[in-house]
Each structure stands twice: as structure tokens, then as C-alpha cells.
N, C-alpha and C positions, 0 to 999 in steps of 0.2 A: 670505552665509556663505562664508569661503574652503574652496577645493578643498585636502583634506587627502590625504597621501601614498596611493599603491594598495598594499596588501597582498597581500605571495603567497607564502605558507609565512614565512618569517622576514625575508623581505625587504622593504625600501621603497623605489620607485620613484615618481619626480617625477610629480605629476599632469599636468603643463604638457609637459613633452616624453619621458617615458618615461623617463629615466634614471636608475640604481639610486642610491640616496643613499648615503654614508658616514654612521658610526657618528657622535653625538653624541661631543666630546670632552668632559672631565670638569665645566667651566662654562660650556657653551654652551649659552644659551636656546632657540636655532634651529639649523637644517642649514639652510645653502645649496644648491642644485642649482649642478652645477659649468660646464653646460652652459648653463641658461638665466635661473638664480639665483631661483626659485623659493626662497620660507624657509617650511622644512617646523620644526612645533615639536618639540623634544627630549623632546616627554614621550610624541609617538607611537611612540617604541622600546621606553615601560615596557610589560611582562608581555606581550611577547613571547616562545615558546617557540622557542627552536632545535635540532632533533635531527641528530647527527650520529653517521651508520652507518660502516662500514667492511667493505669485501668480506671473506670470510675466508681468501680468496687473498692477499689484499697481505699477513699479516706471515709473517715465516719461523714455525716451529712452535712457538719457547718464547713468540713476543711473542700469536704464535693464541691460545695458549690463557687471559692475559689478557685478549681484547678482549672490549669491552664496547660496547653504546649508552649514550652519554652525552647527555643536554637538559642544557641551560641556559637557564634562565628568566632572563629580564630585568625586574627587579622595582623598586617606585621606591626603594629603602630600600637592599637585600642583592641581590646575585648567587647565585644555589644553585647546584649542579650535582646534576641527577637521573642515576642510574643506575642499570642495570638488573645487580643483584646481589642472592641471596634472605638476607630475615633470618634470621638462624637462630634465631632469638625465635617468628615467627610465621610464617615460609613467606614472605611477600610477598616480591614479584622487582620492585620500584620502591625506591629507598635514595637519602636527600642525603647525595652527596661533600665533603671538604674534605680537602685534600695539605697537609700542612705539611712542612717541614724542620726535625725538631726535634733530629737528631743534626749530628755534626759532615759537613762538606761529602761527605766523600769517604764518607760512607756514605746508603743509601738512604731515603727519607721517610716520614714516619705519614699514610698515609691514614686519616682517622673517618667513621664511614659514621653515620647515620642512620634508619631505617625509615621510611619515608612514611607508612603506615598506624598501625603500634603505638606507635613516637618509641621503639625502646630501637637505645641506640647501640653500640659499639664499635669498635678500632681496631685497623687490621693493618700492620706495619713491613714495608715494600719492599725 
């Protein structure tokens, strides 16, 4: 049986010599290792979760008081974005994101949030 990529939090690294793989492009069966050409398959990236934090020092203090943790799952079908915002339906602090650009350019976008737990949704303009 082939040696299949190592896992470590969201990332995949070559079984063969250590090194971190790139992302699957959008019809590619395999990943190459860039180093020793190891072919990792593309379907070891599906439902992957990736969380990404941010210090609350880095933003100045209007962008602070939007931050947020964001995951994004890697799923075979859809992309989601989880975030941590409470419903105001039922309390839960997990929500799926989606930003559209539904005004014109120079004005700000509709994020639709989701509820993880209850599914009632809503949207708030940026």
C-alpha cells in the first residue's frame, strides 16, 4: 500500500522526504512533491479543517473590534467558512460565513451568516 501524506493540524507533508505539499489546483488528480516527486492524491486535502486566529494586538482598534476566528473546512463538494459569531436566534457562538458583493464596487459587501446548530440565517451589510 502507498505511503500517504503526514498530517499536522492542516497541513500535508511528503511521506518520502518531509516536505510541505501545495494545495491541489482545481483538476488535479495528484500533488507532486516538489523535492523528490512523491504523487500525493488530491482527495487527501478533502475535510480538512483550517483555523485561523489572529493576535488582538495586530489590528488598530475599529478593525479589533471585528476580529474574529475563522475555519474553513475543506470539503469534497463546497468550501464553508466557520465563524465564531453568536446567533441571535439561539445563543450559539459557531456560524457558516459567505461575503458577497451585492452593491455596487465602491460600497461595502453582505456577509450571510448561517447558525451551525439551529440553520436560521441572516445578513449584515459591511
Amino acid at each position: 500500500m502507498p505511503k500517504l501524506a503526514d498530517k499536522i493540524g492542516s497541513l500535508l507533508f511528503c511521506p518520502d522526504c518531509g516536505t510541505l505539499l501545495d494545495l491541489p489546483r482545481d483538476d488535479d488528480m495528484v500533488v507532486a512533491c516538489e523535492q523528490c516527486g512523491h504523487e500525493e492524491p488530491a482527495s487527501s486535502y478533502e475535510n480538512i479543517e483550517t483555523v485561523t486566529r489572529s493576535h488582538p494586538d495586530a489590528f488598530p482598534s475599529l478593525l479589533r473590534q471585528k476580529g474574529k476566528t475563522q475555519t474553513k473546512v475543506h470539503d469534497a463538494n463546497d468550501a464553508l467558512l466557520k465563524v465564531t459569531e453568536r446567533c441571535p436566534e439561539c445563543g450559539h457562538m459557531e456560524v457558516y460565513s459567505k461575503e458577497l458583493q451585492l452593491r455596487s464596487a465602491d460600497e461595502g459587501s453582505t456577509v450571510f451568516y448561517t447558525c451551525v446548530k439551529c440553520k436560521f440565517g441572516w445578513r449584515v451589510n459591511n
